[in-house]
N, C-alpha and C positions, 0 to 999 in steps of 0.2 A: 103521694109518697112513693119514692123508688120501692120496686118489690125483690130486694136484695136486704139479706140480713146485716145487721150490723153485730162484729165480733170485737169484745176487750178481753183481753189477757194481760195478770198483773199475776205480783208474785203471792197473793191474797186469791186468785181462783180464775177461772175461764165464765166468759157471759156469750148467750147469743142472744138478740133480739131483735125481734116482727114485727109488725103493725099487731100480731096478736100479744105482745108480754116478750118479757127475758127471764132468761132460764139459767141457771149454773148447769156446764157440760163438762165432762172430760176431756183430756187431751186430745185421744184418740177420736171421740166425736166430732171436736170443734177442727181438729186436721182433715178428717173426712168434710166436710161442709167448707172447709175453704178453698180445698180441692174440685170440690164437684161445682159450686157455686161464687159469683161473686160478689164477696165481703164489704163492706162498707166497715173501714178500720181508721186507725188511727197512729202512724207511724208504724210502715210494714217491716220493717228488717228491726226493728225494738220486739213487737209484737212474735214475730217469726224467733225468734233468739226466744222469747220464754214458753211459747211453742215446742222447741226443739225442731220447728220446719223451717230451714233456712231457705225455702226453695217460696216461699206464702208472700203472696201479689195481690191485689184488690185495688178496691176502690178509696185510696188511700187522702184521707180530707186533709192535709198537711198538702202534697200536689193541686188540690185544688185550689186552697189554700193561695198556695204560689202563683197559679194560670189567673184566679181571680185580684189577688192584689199585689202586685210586683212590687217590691221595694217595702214591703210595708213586714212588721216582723208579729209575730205573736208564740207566747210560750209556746212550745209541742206538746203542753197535754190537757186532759180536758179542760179544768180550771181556765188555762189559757187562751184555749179554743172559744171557751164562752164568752168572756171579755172580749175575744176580739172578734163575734158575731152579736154580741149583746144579747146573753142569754142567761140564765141561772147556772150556775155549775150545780154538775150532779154531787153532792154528799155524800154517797158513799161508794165502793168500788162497785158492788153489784146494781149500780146507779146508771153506769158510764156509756153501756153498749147501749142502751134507748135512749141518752142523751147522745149520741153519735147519730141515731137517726135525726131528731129532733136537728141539732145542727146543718146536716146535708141538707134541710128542707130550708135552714138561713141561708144557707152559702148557694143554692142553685137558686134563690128569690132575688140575688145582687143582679143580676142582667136586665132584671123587669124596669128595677127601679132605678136612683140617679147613681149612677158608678165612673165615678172618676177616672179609673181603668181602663175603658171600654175600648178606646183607638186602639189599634190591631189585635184589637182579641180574637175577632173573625178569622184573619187571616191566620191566626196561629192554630186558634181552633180546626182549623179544617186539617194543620197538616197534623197534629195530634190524632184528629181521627185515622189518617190515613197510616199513622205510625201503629195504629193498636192501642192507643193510649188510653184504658178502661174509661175515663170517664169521657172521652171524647164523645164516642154516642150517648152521652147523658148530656153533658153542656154543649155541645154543638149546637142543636136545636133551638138553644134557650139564646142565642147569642145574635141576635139581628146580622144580617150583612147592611155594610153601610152602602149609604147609598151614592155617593160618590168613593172612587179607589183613594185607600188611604198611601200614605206613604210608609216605604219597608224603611225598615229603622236604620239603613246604613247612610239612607238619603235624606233622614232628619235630624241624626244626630248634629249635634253644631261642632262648628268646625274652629278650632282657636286661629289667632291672626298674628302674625309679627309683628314685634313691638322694637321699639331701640334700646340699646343696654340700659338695666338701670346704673345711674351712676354712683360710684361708690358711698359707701354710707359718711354723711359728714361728723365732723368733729365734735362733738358735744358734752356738756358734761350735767347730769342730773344735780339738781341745787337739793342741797339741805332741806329735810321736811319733802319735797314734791311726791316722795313715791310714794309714804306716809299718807298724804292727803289723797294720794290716786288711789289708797288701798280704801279710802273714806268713803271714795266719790262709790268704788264697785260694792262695797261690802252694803251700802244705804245706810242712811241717814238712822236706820231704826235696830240695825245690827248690834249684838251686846259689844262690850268694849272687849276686847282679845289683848291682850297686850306682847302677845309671846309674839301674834300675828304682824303688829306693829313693826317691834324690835325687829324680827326677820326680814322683814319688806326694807325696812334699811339699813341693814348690813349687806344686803344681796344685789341689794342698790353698786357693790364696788367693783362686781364683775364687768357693769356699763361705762365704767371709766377709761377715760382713754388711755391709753399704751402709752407707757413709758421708753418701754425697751423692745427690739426685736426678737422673736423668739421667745420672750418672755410674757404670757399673757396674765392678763389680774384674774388669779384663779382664786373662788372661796369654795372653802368647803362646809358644806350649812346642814346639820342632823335638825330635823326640826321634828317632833314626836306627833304620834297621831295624833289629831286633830288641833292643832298649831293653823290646819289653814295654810302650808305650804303652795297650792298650787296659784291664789288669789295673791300670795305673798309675794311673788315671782312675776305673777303678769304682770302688776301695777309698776314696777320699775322696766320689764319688758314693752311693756306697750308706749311708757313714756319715753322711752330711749326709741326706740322703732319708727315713731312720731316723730320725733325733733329730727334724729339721725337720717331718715329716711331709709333704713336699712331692715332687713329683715334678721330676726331671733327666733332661730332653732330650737324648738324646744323638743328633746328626745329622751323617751322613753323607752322600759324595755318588753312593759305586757303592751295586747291589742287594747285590753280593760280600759288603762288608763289613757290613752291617748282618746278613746271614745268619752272617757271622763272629761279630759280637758278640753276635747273640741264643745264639751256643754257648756264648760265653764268660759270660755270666750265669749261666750254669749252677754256675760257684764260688762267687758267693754266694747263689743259692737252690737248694740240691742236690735240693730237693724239687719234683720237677714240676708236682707241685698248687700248691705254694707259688707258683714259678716263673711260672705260665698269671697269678697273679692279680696281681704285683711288677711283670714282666716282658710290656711290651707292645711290638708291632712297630709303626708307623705308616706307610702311605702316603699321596701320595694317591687321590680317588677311584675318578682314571680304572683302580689296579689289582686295584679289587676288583670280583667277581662283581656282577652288579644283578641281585637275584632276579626284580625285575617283566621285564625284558628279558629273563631265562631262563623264564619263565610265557608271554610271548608267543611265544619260539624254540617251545616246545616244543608250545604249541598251535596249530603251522602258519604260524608268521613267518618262519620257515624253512624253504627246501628242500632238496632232494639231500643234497649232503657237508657244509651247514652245517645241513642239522637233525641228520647223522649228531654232529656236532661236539658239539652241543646235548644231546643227549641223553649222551654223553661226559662233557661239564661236568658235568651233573645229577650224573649218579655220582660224581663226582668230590667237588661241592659237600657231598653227605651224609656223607664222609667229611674234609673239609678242616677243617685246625685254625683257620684264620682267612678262607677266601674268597680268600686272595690269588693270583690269577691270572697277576703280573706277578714272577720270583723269590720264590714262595711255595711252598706245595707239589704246586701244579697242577704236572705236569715241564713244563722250558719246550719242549723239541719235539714237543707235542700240537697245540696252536692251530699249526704249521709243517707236520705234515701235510698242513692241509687248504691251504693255498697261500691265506692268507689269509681263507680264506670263512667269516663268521662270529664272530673272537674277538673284533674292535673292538664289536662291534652286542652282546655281550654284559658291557661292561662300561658304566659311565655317564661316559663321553667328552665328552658334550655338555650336561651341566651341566644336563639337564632332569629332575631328580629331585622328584619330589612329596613329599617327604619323608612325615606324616605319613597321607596322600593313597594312601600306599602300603597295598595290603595287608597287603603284607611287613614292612612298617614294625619292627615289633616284632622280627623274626627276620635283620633289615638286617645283613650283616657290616658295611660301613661305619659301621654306628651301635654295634653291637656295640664296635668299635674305639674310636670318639671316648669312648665312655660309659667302657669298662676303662683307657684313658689317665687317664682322670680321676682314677682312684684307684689308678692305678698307683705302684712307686717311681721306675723307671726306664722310659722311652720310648726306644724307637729308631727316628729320625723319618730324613726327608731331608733337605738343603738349602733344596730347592724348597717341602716341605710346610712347614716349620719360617716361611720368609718370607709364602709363602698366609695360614697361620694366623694370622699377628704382620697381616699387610696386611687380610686382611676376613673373617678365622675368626668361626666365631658363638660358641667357647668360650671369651669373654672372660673367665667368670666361675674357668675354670682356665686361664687361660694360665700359662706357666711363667716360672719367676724364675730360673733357672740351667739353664743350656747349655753343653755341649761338643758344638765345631764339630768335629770327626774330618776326615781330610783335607781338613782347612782352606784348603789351598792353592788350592782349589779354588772358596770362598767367592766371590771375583769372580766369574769366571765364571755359577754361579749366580744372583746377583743381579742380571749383566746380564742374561740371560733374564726373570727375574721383572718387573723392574724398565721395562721395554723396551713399547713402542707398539707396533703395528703395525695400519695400515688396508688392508686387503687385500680383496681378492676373499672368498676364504676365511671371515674373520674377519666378513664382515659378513653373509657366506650363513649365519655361525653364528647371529648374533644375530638375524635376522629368521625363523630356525627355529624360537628360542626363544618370541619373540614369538607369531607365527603361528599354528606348528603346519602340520600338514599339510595342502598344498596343494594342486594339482588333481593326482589319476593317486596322492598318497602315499597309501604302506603304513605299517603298523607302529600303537605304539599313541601317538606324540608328541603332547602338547597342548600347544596356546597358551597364552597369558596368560590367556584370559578363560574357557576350560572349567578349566584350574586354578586359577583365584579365585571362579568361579562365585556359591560363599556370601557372598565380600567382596561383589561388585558388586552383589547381589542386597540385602545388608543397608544398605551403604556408596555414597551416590548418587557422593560427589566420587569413590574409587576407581571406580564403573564408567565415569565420566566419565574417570578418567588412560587406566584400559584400551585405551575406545575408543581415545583420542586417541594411544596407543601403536602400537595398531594399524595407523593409517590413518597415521600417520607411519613405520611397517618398510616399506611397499609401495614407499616410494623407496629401500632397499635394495638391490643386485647381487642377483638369483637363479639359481635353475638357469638352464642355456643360458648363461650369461652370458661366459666363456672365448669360445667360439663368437662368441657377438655382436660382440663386441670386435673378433676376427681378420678379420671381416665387415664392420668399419667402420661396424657398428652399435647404439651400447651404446643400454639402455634405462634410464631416468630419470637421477637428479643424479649417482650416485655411480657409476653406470658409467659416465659420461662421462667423470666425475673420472679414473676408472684406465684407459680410453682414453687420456685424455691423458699418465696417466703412463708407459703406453706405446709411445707414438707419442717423448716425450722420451726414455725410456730407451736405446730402439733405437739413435736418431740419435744419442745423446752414447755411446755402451757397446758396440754393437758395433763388431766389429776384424777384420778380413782374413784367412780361413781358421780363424771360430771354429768352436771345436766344441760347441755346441749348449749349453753349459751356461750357467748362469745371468748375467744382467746386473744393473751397478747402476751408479747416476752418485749423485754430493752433490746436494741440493737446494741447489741455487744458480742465478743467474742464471733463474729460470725465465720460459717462452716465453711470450706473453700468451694461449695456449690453453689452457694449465696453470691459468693465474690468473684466467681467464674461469671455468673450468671448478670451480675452488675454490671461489666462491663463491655458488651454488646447494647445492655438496654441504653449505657449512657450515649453509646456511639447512635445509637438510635433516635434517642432524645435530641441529640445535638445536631444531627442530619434534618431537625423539625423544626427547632428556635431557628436554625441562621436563615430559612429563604421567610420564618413567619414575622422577625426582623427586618430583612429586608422588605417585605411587602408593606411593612407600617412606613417605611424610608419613600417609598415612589407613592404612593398613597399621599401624602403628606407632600409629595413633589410636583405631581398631580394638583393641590389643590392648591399649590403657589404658582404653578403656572395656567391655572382658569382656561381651559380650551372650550371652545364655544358651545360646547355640548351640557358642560359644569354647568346648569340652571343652579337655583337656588333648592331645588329639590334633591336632584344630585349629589351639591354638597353637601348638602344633610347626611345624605347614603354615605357620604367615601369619609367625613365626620366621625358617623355612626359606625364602621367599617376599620375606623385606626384606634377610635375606643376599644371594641371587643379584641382585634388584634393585637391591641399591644396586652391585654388582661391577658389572652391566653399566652402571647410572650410571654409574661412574669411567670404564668402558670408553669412551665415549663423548666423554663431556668429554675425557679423554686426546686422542680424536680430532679434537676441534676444537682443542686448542690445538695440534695438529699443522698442522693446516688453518690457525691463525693465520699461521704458517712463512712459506706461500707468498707471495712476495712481499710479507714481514714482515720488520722484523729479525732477526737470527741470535741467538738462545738460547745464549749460552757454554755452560750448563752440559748442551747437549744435541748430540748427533750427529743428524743427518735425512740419509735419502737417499729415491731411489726405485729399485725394483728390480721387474725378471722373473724371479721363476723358470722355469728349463725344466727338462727333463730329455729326453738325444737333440733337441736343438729344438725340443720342443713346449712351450709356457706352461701352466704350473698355476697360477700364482697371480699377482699382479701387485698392487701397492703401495707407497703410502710407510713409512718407517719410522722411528721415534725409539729413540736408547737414550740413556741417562743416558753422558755424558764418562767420570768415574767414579759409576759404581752400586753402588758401598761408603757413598758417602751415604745415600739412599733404607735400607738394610740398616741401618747406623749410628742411622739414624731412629727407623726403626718395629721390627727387632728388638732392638737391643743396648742401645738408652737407658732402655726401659721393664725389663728385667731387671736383677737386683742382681748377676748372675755371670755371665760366660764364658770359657771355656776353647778356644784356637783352635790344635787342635795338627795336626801332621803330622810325617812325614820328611823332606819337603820345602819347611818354611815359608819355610825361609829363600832356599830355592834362584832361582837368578840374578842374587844380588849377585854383587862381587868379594871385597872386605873385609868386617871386620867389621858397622862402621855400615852401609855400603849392604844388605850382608845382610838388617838389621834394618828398614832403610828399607822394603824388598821387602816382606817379614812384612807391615808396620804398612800398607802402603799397601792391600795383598789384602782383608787384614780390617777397614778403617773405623776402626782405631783413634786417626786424626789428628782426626775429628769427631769425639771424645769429649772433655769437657772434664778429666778425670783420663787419665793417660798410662797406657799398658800396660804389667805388669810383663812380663819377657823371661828365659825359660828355654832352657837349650841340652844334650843330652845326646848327646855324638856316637854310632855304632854300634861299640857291642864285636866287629863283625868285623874279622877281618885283611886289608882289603880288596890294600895290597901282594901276600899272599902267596896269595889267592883268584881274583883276577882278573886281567884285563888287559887295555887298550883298545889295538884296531888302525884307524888309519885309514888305507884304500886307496887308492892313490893311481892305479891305471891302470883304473881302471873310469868309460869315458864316462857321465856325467850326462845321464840322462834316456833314455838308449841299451835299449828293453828288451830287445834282446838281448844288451849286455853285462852287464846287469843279470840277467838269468836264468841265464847262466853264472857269476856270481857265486853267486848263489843257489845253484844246482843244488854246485857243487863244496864249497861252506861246507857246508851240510848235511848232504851225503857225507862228511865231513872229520870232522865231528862226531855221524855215528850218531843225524839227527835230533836233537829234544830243543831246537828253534831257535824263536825267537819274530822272525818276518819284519816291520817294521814299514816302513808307506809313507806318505807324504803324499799323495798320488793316489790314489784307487778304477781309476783305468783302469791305471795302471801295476800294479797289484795285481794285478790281472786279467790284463793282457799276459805278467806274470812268472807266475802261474799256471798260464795254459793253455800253458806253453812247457816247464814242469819239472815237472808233477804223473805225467804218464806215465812221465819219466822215474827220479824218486823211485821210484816205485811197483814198477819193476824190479829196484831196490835194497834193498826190502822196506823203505821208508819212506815210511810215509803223511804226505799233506799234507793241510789244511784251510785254508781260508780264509773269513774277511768279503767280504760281500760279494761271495762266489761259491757258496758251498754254501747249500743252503736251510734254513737252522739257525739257529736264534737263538744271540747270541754268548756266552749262559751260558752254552748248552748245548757248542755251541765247545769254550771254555776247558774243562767237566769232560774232553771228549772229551782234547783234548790234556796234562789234569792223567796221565790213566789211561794212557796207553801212553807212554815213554818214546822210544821210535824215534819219536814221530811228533810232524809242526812244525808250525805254524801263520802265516799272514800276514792280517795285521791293518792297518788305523791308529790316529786317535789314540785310539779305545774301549781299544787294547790297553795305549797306552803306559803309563799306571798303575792301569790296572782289573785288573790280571793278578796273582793271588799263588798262584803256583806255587812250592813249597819242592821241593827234591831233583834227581833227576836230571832228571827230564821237562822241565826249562830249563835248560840249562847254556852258551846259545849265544842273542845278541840280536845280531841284524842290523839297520842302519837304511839306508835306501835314498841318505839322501843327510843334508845337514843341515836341520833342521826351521825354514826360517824361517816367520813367520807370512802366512799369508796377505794378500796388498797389494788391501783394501777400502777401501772408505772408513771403516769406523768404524776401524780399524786406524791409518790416516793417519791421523786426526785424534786418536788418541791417542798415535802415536807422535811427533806432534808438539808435544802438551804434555809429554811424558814426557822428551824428552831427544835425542829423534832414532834416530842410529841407535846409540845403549848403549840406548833402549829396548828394539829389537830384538833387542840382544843377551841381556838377562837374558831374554826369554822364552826363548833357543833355549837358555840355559845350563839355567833350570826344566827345561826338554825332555827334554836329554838327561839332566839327574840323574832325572827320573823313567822316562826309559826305561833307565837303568842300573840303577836301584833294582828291575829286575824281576830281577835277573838273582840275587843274592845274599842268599837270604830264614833261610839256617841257617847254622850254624858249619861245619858240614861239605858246607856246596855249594862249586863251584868251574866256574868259567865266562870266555867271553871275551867283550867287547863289541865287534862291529867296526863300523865307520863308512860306507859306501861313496862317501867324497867325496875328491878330489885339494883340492879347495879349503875345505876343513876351515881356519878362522882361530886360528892359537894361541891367542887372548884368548879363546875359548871352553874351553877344555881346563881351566879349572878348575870348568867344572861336576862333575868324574869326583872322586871322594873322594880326598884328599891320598895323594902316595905308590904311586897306584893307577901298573902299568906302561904309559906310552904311548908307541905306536909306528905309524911310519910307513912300512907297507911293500907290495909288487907284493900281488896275488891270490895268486899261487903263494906266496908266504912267510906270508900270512894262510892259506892253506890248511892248510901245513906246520907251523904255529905253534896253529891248533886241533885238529887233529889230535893235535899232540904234545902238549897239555893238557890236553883231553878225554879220551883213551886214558887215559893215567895217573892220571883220577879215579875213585874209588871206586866201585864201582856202588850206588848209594843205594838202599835200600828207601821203603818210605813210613812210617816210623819218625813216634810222636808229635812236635810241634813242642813246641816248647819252650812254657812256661808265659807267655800273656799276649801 
């Protein structure tokens, strides 16, 4: 046994333990002993946070964890830990810290015996020791060197091969009954009969028919209710169509959750793994895969301390990853949360400066890996975000897709206001003059400018070295480093920091209010000051001195690679390819931003929203800007992805949610997903949920709990909970009220023997969160809106949604101004109706769950209560009767295992 203590801290008390016993310690002791000595712990920046030592390091078994089995995941806490050392979990908290020793003695026993892992662990191991890496003089020793040189992972990664275009998908049409029988063949022979599941499968069946019209594609739109079995419903006419067609279907989502869901669920129709890898591909985008070159510099000293320890983590990690994916893949997500963020951003490619063929790497790229197996894939499972990128300035024209299913469809807005949306910012222009540039006086790392990454264009191409320049010497009137500073100094430097000086100096004066709290400003671009419109137009002349040579350069680039000079290898191309992609993206970005700059002191854009805004956070300004989004951005979406494809399928559980009746329902649907700019109309599918919601559920709204109050707010909390033996999914519209209600009831939960977690307080990413809260049943979680419908937790681990109040939306400007084309306030009302059915829809995921939803609002409006499923029990009662009323439900349900879900 290592003769280091092992230390737990939870919000139930402090443990140390020895080879002699554990003890309960005090703060102030168990900080002194972490200080003087090293700890054997268990997630150190969790552990340090209910410490109050943010500065608390050890010997942390989560890292070792990582260095001993790469790719491989396990909960973060002990329960977790056990199962995936195969051990007993400790019972109770003052249990944990002698089960921490107990564990270290499994996890340093893996080297002796057969470990799958074992190729380059030596080699990592050594430079770990040489980094400081605590446990490196612990497992170093234990780790044999092999006896022949292994190979470093950049010279075994495999290398994808060129293939020839696939040819366009053929003509086909699904027969009557087939996708029906295909839903037969996946669901098994011994599946109950579903009928909703049926119907669906062939109605959904119509988005695979062939096109009639141009621009016109067979859009349906399909609500099919929780546990309908929409995902099973979709493939079996997906997979048959994919087959015959030989083409591939997009299937896009908009959580990581569910794309992890559906890449399981592929699994029924290609039961063969190998088949599986080649049918079956995940898609993200860039920013969540590994960048090998950025791991090549981490690891040759572009890192230091705990972000090279990180670096060399990845490494291990990388050689064993089934795709690179570092963001919900099978990197675990609380590796890069160890390090308190040092390091995982700088290891992915964020910043769009990719040299594509330019790379070493090039050939063993996961991201290219990706794009190239998409190509000849059956099935894609993409995202929202990536699906609109690809359709807006993807360079895989030549396989874009011709049928899609949108998966939590509802969601589709949203998305594509993001996508679709402007923004001239501080930020965004210190991007682009990065890009440009390259590193500038005092930078590290290995970034190039335009002109070391075109180098061969400019050198062969007189007009392209001539855009370059003139690229060049046009980014230096960009915002730089220092620039935030300059600003608050009342000193910007050239046009376009003046520019956002002035935006400002105007936002302040029109947006801030009397005892604000430090958070963000924003006003409409309206009425603007004549400093603002002085100030516009130098940025634009500025702007425009940047689009016309970064135009031009996409013009000889592109002329370049019509005239093939002998140098063009096939490598090359790729480069000057990958080179008129990102140039022409930041062309749009640009232009985007002058016709933003038209704005000022222009006429108003119906079909657009402008404001200007500060962000802060605590008070301080991080970014500062104007901004545009599209009115509706189901247009733009309607545009460029839905009219050039021959099929879509836009389903959810909640498409239809925040009508009243039928037609408005439907309105809802059709408005989310762009269906009214299509010139053929959407067909419309409805399959309600085969649960019992009457006799499963029941909504309570509370009517003596002050609004906004966090201390009546915490006693609400703290007694529902208790009431319910944990198992609660806390939801807020605030981070600070989230926080208030946290640090007022987690100690006292904890005395209860029921753990809490939260967003936004714990230092955990929020997959990692939810597994933590899927896995132990006593224990609850507070969240906002990430939770409200990214959360699918079946059985008893939720049997209990609380919502803090009623979710209206946030009163912005782009909000005004849609909620006053929409209708006013029934605009308002169908979002908070979507709301609350989607935070309802967390609650009831099996036949056999059974749970209560309570409300904490006195001013809950009737005409909202038919968001809750017809039939569903609602009631208006004190705390104490909401208490007494889950209590009495909760007791009396089943204690669940974690029983398979149902099929689909």
């Amino acid at each position: 046994m290592l003769p280091y203590p092992a230390l737990h801290a939870s919000h139930g008390g402090i443990w140390i333990a020895t080879a002699d016993g554990s003890r309960g310690v005090g703060r102030g002791e168990a900080i002194r002993i972490a200080a003087d000595t090293p700890v054997i712990l268990l997630n150190a920046p969790l552990i340090g946070q209910r410490l109050g030592y943010a500065e608390l390091s050890g010997l942390d078994l989560l890292e070792l964890f990582a260095f001993l089995h790469p790719a491989r995941f396990a909960v973060p806490t002990p329960a977790g830990l056990a199962r995936a050392v195969d051990l007993s979990p400790p019972e109770r908290d003052e249990d944990v810290a002698a089960f921490l020793l107990e564990a270290t003695a499994a996890l340093l026993a893996v080297p002796a015996g057969h470990w799958p892992e074992r190729e380059g662990a030596w080699a990592v191991a050594q430079s770990l020791t040489r980094l400081r890496w605590p446990w490196g003089p612990v497992i170093g020793p234990r780790v044999a060197k092999p006896t022949v040189d292994e190979r470093w992972l950049f010279s075994k990664l495999p290398e994808w091969e060129e293939a020839p275009p696939r040819p366009a998908p053929r003509t086909v049409e699904i027969a009557p009954g087939a996708a029906e029988a295909r839903l037969a063949e996946l669901t098994g022979g011994t599946a109950e009969e579903r009928p909703g599941q049926r119907a669906y499968a062939a109605a959904v069946t119509a988005a695979f028919a062939p096109r009639a019209m141009r621009d016109a594609p067979n859009l349906v739109l399909a609500e099919a209710g929780t546990g309908i079995g929409k995902t099973l419903g979709y493939l079996a006419p997906a997979s048959l169509w994919s087959q015959a067609a030989g083409g591939a279907v997009w299937i896009s989502t908009y959580t990581k959750a569910l794309q992890r869901q559906l890449s399981a669920e592929t699994a029924r129709v290609y039961p063969d793994p190998v088949l599986r890898a080649e049918r079956v591909v995940t898609r993200k985008g860039r920013e969540n895969y590994l960048c090998l070159l950025n791991l090549e510099d981490a690891l040759q000293g572009g890192f230091a301390g705990r972000a090279a320890v990180l670096a060399q983590l990845v490494a291990r990690w990388a050689a064993y990853s089934k795709d690179g994916d570092m963001v919900g893949g099978d990197l675990p997500g609380w590796l890069p949360t160890l390090f308190r963020r040092n390091g995982p951003a700088a290891l992915t490619d964020r910043r769009g400066e990719c040299v594509y063929a330019g790379c070493p790497h090039y050939r063993k790229c996961f991201i290219e890996h990706a794009a190239r197996a998409s190509a000849d894939a059956d099935i894609v499972i993409a995202n929202h975000a990536l699906v609109m990128v690809n359709a807006a300035r993807g360079r895989e024209l030549a396989t874009r897709p011709t049928r899609y299913v949108f998966d939590e469809g509802h969601h589709l807005f949203d998305a594509a206001d993001s996508m679709f949306a402007t923004a001239l910012t501080g930020s965004e222009t210190i991007e682009l003059r990065r890009w440009i540039l390259g590193p500038e006086a005092g930078g590290r790392g290995r970034r190039r400018g335009l002109q070391a990454r075109l180098s061969d264009v400019a050198s062969y191409d007189e007009g392209g070295a001539r855009a370059i320049a003139d690229a060049v010497q046009a980014a230096q009137a960009l915002a730089s480093d220092g620039w935030i500073g300059r600003l608050a100094e009342g000193q910007p430097f050239g046009p376009i920091e003046t520019l956002l000086a002035a935006v400002r100096g105007l936002t302040y004066a029109r947006a801030e209010q009397p005892g604000d709290a430090g958070y963000g400003l924003e006003t409409e671009l309206a009425e603007p000051t004549p400093e603002l419109i002085e100030a516009a137009a130098p940025a634009a002349h500025a702007l425009d001195a940047l689009l016309r040579p970064l135009v031009a350069l996409g013009r000889r680039l592109e002329a370049v690679l019509a005239e093939a000079p002998d140098w063009l290898d096939a490598a090359a191309r790729a480069r000057v390819e990958g080179a008129i992609a990102s140039t022409g993206w930041r062309a749009e970005t640009v232009a985007a931003w002058l016709a933003l700059l038209a704005r000022v002191g222009g006429p108003i854009d119906p079909d657009f929203v402008d404001w200007l805004a500060v962000d802060r956070v605590e008070g301080r300004d991080y970014d500062i800007g104007l901004h545009r989004h599209w009115l509706d951005p189901t247009r733009p979406f309607a545009a460029i992805v839905l009219k050039p494809a021959h099929g879509a399928l836009v389903t959810s559980a909640t498409l239809t949610g925040g009508g009243t009746d039928a037609e408005e329902r439907w309105t809802v649907a059709e408005a989310r997903s762009g269906a009214p700019h299509l010139a053929r109309a959407a067909m419309r599918f409805e399959a309600a949920s085969p649960f019992d919601y009457p006799r499963q559920s029941e909504v309570l709204i509370v009517t003596d709990v002050k609004r906004g109050d966090i201390g009546s707010l915490a006693n609400a909390y703290t007694r529902l909970i208790v009431a319910s033996g944990g198992g609660t999914l806390g939801l807020f519209t605030a981070i600070r009220r989230l926080r208030g209600v946290h640090g007022r009831i987690a100690d006292r939960l904890a005395r209860e023997g029921l753990p809490l977690h939260a967003q936004h307080v714990d230092p955990i990413d929020t997959g990692t969160l939810v597994d933590i809260f899927r896995d132990d049943p006593a224990a609850s979680l507070l969240g906002t809106d990430a939770l409200r419908d990214g959360v699918d937790v079946p059985g008893r681990s939720l049997r209990l949604v609380v919502m803090e109040g009623v979710p209206w939306p946030k009163p912005t400007v782009l909000h005004a101004a849609r909620k006053l084309a929409g209708g006013g306030s029934a605009y308002d009302d169908r979002i908070v109706r979507a709301r609350l059915a989607q935070a309802f829809g967390r609650l009831i995921r099996r036949a056999d769950d059974r749970g209560a939803f309570v409300l904490l609002s006195a001013a809950m409006p009737s005409r909202l209560l038919t968001a809750f499923p017809p039939g569903v029990p609602i009631t208006r009662v004190t705390l104490d009767e909401a208490v007494e009323r889950v209590a009495a439900r909760l007791s009396m349900a089943p204690r669940i295992g974690h029983e398979e879900n149902l099929p689909g």
